[in-house]
C-alpha positions, 0 to 999 in steps of 0.5 A, spaced: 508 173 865 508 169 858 506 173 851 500 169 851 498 172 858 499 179 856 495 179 849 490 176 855 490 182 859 491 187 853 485 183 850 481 185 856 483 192 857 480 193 850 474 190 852 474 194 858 474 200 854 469 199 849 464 198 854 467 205 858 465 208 850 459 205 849 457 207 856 460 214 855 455 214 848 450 211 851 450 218 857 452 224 851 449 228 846 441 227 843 441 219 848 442 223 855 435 226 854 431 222 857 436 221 863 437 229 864 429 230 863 428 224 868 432 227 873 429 235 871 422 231 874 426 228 882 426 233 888 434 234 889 435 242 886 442 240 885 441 234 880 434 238 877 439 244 876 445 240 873 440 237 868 438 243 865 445 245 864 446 239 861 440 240 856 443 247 854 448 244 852 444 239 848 441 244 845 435 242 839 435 235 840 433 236 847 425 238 844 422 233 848 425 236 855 421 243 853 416 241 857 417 241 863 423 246 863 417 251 862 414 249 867 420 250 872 423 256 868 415 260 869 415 257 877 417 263 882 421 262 888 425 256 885 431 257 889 434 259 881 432 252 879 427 257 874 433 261 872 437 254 870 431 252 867 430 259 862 437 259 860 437 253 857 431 254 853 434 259 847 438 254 844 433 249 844 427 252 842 426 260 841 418 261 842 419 257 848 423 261 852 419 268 849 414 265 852 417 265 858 419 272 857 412 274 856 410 270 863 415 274 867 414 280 864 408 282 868 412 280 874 416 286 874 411 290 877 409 286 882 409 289 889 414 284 892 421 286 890 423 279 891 419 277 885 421 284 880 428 281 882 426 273 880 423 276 874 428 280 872 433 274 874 429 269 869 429 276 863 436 275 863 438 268 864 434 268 857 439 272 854 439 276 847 432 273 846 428 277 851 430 283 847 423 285 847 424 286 855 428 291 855 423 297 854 420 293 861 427 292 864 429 299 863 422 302 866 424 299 873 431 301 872 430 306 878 426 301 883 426 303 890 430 296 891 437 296 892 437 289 889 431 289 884 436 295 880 442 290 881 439 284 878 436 289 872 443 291 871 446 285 870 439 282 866 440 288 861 448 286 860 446 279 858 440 281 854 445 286 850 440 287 844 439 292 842 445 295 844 444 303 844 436 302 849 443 296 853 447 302 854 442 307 856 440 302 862 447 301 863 450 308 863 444 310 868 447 304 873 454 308 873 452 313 876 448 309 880 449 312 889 449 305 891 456 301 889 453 294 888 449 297 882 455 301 880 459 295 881 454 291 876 456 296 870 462 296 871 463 289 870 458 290 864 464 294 861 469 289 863 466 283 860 464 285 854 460 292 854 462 296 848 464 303 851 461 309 848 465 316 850 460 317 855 461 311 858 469 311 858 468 318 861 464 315 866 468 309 867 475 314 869 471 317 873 468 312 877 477 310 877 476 314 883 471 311 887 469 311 894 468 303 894 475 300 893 471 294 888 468 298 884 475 302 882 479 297 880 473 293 876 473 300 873 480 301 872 480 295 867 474 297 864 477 303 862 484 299 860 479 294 856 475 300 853 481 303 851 484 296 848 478 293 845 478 286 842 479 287 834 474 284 828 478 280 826 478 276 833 470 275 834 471 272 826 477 267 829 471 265 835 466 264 830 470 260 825 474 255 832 468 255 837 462 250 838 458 256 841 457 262 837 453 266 842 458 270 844 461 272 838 455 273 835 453 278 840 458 282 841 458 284 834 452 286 834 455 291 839 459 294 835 454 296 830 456 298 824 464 297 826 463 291 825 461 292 817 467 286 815 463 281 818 457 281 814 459 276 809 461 271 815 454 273 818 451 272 811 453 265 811 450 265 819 443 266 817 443 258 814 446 256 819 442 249 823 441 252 830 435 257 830 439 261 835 445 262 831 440 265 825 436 270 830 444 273 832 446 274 825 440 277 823 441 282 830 448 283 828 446 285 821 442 289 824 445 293 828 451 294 822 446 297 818 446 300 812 453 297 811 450 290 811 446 291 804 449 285 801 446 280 806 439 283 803 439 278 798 440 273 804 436 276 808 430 276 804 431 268 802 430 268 810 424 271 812 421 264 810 425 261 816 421 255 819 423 259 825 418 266 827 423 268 832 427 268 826 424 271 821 422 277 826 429 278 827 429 278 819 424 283 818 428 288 823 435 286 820 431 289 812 428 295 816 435 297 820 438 296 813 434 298 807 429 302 811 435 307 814 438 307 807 432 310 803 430 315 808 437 317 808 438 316 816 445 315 819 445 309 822 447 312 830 
């Protein structure tokens, strides 16, 4: 092959691969949103459902999608398509996926227990921002139905704020007579609840029990209780991560033991993505009077654009000062 050949074929894989990358970016990010929605309105579940994963991923920029995933998310008996469809929602746009929360809320008391469990499915596939839920949640945390209580569980532990209302439901399960319950509260510990004494006492109990699954789930709870992650570690997550929720999440779990994150936090709160700015705020919260240099920032914050936001904000102030003028431990 001469040079002159290959300087040829050289110059047709570039172009090649130029096309490739313009196709690529063409089918990425803000440009895929009017494919993902298109493919939203089709037929075919497993294309509708992979669609709204894909505007999760999106996050703000799929604003015109918000639509049309209400009204998938707010359809019952959607095959899980309504399930796919609440939990891409929060990181697009928070006052849509509460009003979703406030459509399934009445749900939970429905006579059919198919749709108190679709209810409490959608409540958790919205995750922190249905926190206005739990009270509700935790009212069905005793249905007659086997599965209603799994699916309460496992809302609970995904809604995870506010932490300490989270851990009564979670404890209750524990102690739950069917193991499928059990299992659902314990893998809660295992994957990221943080452990109370109570619970650590329950969980090396239920080391022990009947249902081999439960025991061994439980064994890594109490190891993982035992060796919890360290502050310092959720701060490298939120520095090297693109997605911050976890995180963030977990510590507004450790509450005031995560008191060396506030500045980190603090910064959060001006953050681009109102999801980020909400958990912030709930961390700060649950931090407490610990917090009390983010109050500045805080107070600049309750003029957010977003309400979901400046509600967090408001609570952050309140658990904050509110607590440190009473004179209140934080618990």
């Amino acid at each position: 092959m001469s040079i002159r050949q290959i300087w040829f074929n050289l110059g047709g894989l570039l172009v090649l691969m130029a096309v490739l990358a313009l196709v690529y970016w063409q089918h990425t990010g803000e440009r895929a949103v009017p494919e993902l929605i298109e493919a939203l309105q089709g037929r075919d579940l497993q294309t509708q459902m992979l669609a709204a994963q894909g505007l999760r991923q999106i996050g703000q920029p799929a604003q015109a999608a918000i639509p049309r995933l209400y009204e998938l998310a707010t359809v019952p008996g959607g095959h899980s398509l309504h399930i796919e469809a609440a939990a891409a929602l929060p990181p697009i746009d928070l006052s849509a996926a509460r009003k979703v929360m406030i459509a399934w809320l009445p749900k939970l008391q429905d006579p059919d227990p198919q749709v108190r469990r679709d209810a409490a499915g959608v409540l958790g596939a919205l995750g922190p921002v249905a926190k206005p839920a739990v009270h509700s949640l935790l009212g069905i945390s005793n249905d007659p139905n086997t599965i209603v209580r799994d699916r309460v569980v496992r809302a609970l532990a995904a809604i995870a704020l506010p932490p300490d209302l989270v851990m009564r439901g979670l404890l209750q399960a524990l102690q739950d007579p069917e193991w499928t319950v059990r299992y659902a509260a314990v893998t809660a510990f295992s994957f990221g609840a943080v452990s109370s004494a109570e619970s650590l006492a329950l969980l090396r109990t239920l080391t022990q029990d009947n249902n081999q699954m439960v025991a061994r789930l439980a064994q890594s709870a109490v190891a993982a209780a035992e060796h919890p992650i360290p502050v310092s570690v959720h701060l490298f997550s939120l520095d090297q991560g693109e997605d911050r929720t976890h995180p963030l999440v977990q510590l507004a779990k450790l509450g005031r033991s995560a008191a060396e994150a506030v500045p980190k936090l603090t910064s959060l709160l001006t953050s681009r993505r109102p999801l980020e700015r909400y958990l912030a705020a709930s961390a700060l919260k649950c931090i407490g009077p610990a917090a009390s240099e983010a109050v500045p920032m805080l107070q600049r914050s309750l003029q957010d654009p977003d309400p979901i936001v400046r509600e967090a904000v408001a609570e952050a102030l309140q658990g904050i000062e509110g607590r440190a003028k009473s004179g209140l431990r934080w618990p």
